[in-house]
N, C-alpha and C positions, 0 to 999 in steps of 0.2 A: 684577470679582473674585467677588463672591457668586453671579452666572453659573456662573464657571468652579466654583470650588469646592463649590453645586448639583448639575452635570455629574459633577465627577470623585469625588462624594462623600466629601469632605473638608471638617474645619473653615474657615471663611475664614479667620482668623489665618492657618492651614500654606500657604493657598494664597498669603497675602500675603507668606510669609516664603520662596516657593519662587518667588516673580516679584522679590522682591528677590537673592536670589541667582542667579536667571539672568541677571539684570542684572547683576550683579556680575560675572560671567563673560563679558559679552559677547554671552550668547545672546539678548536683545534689546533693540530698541535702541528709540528714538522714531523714530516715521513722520512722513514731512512732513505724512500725512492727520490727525495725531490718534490716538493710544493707542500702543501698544506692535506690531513684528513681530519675528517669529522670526527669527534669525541660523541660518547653518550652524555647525556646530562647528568645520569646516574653516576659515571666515571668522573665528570668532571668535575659534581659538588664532591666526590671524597677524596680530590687530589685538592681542591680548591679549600675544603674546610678543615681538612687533617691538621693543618695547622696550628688552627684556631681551638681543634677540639682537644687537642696535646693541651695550649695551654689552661684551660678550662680543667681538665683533669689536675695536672701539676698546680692547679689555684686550690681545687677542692681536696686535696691533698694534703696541701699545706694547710687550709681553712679547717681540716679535721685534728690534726696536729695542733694546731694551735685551740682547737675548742677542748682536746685531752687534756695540754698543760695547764691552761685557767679549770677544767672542775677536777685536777686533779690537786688544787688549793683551796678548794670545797671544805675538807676536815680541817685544814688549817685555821679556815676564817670562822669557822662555828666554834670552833676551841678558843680563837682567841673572843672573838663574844662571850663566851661563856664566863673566859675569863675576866673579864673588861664589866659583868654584870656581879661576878665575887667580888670583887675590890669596892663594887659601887653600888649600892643597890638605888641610889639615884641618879640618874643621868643628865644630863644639861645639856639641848640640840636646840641651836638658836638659829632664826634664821630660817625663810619661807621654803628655800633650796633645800636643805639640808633636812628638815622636817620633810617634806616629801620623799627626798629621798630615803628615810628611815622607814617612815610608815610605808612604802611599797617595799622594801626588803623583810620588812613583818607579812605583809600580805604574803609576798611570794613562799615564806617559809612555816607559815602557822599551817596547822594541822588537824586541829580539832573544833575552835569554835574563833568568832567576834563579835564581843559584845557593845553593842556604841549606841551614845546618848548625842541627840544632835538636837538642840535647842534652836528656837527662832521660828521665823514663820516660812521657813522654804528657803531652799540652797538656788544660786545660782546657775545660769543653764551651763557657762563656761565648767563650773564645777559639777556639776552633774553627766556633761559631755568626758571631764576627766576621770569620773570615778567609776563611771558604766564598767568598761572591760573590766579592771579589774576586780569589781567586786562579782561579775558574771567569771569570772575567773576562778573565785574564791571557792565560788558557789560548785563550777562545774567538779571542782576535786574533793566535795562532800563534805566541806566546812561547815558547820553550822551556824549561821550568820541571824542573831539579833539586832533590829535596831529601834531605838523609842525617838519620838518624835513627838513637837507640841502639834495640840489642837488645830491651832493657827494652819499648819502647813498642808493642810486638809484645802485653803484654800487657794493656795499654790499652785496652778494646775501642771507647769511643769516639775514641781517636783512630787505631783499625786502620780502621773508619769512614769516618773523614776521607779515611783516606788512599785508601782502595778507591775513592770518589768523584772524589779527585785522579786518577789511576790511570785508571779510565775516562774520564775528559775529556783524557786524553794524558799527565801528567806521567810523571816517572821519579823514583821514590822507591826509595831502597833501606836499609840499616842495616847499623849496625857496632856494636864492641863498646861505643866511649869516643869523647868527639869533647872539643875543647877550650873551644870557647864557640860561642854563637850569633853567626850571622855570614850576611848579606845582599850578593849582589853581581849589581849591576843593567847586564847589558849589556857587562859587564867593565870598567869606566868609575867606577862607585860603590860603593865598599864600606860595608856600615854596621854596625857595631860596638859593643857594648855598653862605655858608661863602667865600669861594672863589673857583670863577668860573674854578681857573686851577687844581683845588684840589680839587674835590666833596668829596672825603673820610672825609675832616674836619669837617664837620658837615653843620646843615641849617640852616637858619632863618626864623620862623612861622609870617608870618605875617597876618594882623587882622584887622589895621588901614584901615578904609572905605576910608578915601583919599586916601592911598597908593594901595589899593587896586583896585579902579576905574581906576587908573591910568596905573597896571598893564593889566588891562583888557583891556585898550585904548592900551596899547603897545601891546598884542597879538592879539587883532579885527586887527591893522593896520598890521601887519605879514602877517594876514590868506588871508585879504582880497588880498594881493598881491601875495599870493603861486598860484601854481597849483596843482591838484591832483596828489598824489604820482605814482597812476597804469598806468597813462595817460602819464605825462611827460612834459615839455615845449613844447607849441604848437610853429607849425614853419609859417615863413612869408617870404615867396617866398624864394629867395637865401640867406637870411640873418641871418647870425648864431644865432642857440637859445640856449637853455639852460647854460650848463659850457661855450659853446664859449663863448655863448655872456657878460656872465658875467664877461670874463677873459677879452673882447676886453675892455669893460666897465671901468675899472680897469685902465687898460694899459693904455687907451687913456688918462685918467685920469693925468697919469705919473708915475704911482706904480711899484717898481721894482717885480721880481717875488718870491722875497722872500716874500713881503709886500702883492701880490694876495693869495700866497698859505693859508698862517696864516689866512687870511679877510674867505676864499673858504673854510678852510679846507683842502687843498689839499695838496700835497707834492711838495716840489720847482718842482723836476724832471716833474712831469705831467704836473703843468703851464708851463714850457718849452716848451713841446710837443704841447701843445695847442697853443703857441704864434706862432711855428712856423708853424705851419697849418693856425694862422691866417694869417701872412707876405704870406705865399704862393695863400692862396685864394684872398686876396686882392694883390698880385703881384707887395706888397712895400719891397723893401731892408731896412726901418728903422721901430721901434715902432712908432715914430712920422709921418713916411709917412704913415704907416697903417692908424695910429690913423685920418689921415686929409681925408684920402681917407672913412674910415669909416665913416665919421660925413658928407663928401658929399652923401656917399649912402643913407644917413638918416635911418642908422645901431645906430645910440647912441641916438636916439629920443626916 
């Protein structure tokens, strides 16, 4: 060592503390002649990491093993679904956890379509950051994925967003005025249903029942077929208010205060406001009722 470190003009200590860590690493070793020889670094990562790579093997080993014995319970667990939806054609899953976790074992296993009504004026971004993957999920394995949405959420911009993203991965999204609850139909097979509609955290209800089910599918065909698409917008018809207006004149003419439009829309009292009085302006009435008579001559409520 006082050789070497002579030579490479270094303290001995550093040269003593860089012959113990090349040892340490492998780079060398004892000679059967006496002192120390160089290892390649070649030789020495596969005497150094053999180890390590043994266990790595013997993990992903086991790790395959154990992923055989869980989907080899795969027929077990859709049997006993199957059976667990004979006995019951209605289900009871309460509880924010447990709803989640139903509705993603539906995603992961539906096959052919999902059809969903999501009421309100725009999801939140937390919930929107949670749904992305799997609904781009659903989409990449050739689901065919409908969803209707109110008017309102047009002005969302996170959840206009979402939806652009859905949209370019294939779905078909479109909007209406009013819709009546949130509502999930997997395959035409499962429906899932809000315990109550002002309170989705409570849990859902699976349903199963073929009548109940048709029935639901008649109430979402009849939705769709009166939406328009979300990117497009209500299409307009000469001077005649389309979209929010006309759904609010609609309303009003009706006789609905604007507390009763906003709740029906979505909206906030203040905005039907705003909109009522745009409409008294464009129609050029001082009352809701002269609007209203004046609108139903334009054949504005037809």
């Amino acid at each position: 060592m006082a050789q070497i470190a002579a030579r490479a003009g270094i303290p001995a200590s550093e040269a003593e503390a860089a012959e113990a860590r090349l040892t340490e690493l492998g780079l060398l070793r004892p000679s059967p002649g006496g002192g120390l020889v160089a290892i390649s670094p070649e030789s020495a990562a596969d005497a150094l990491l053999a180890p390590i790579e043994q266990d790595i093997l013997q993990r992903r080993i086991a790790m395959a093993a154990t992923r055989a014995r869980l989907h080899a319970l795969s027929g077990d667990y859709l049997e006993a679904r199957s059976m667990r939806s004979a006995k019951s054609s209605i289900e009871v899953v309460e509880g924010i956890d447990n709803t989640r976790a139903v509705i993603a074992d539906l995603d992961r296993t539906c096959a052919k379509s999902v059809d969903a009504l999501h009421p309100g004026g725009g999801q939140s971004r937390a919930a929107i950051q949670a749904a992305t993957p799997g609904d781009l999920e659903i989409l990449e394995r050739g689901v065919k994925a409908r969803t209707l949405m109110q008017h309102t959420a047009r002005r969302h911009q996170p959840t206009v967003g979402y939806v652009t993203t859905l949209i370019e991965a294939g779905a078909q999204v479109r909007s209406i005025t009013a819709l009546p609850s949130r509502m999930l139909i997997y395959d035409g097979s499962c429906a899932v249903l809000p315990l109550d509609p002002l309170h989705t955290k409570t849990g859902v209800a699976l349903v199963r029942d073929p009548t109940v089910l048709g029935f639901l599918q008649q109430l979402f065909e009849h939705y769709w077929d009166r939406a328009v698409d979300f990117v497009e917008g209500p299409k307009k018809s000469g001077n005649a208010p389309v979209g929010v207006d006309r759904d609010v004149l609609v309303l009003m003419a009706a006789g609905k205060k604007d507390e009763a439009i906003a709740h029906q829309l979505g909206m906030s009292p203040r905005s039907v406001s705003r909109v009522v009085a745009r409409l008294l302006e464009q129609l050029d009435a001082d009352s809701r009722f002269q609007a209203g008579a004046r609108a139903a001559l334009n054949g504005w409520l037809s």
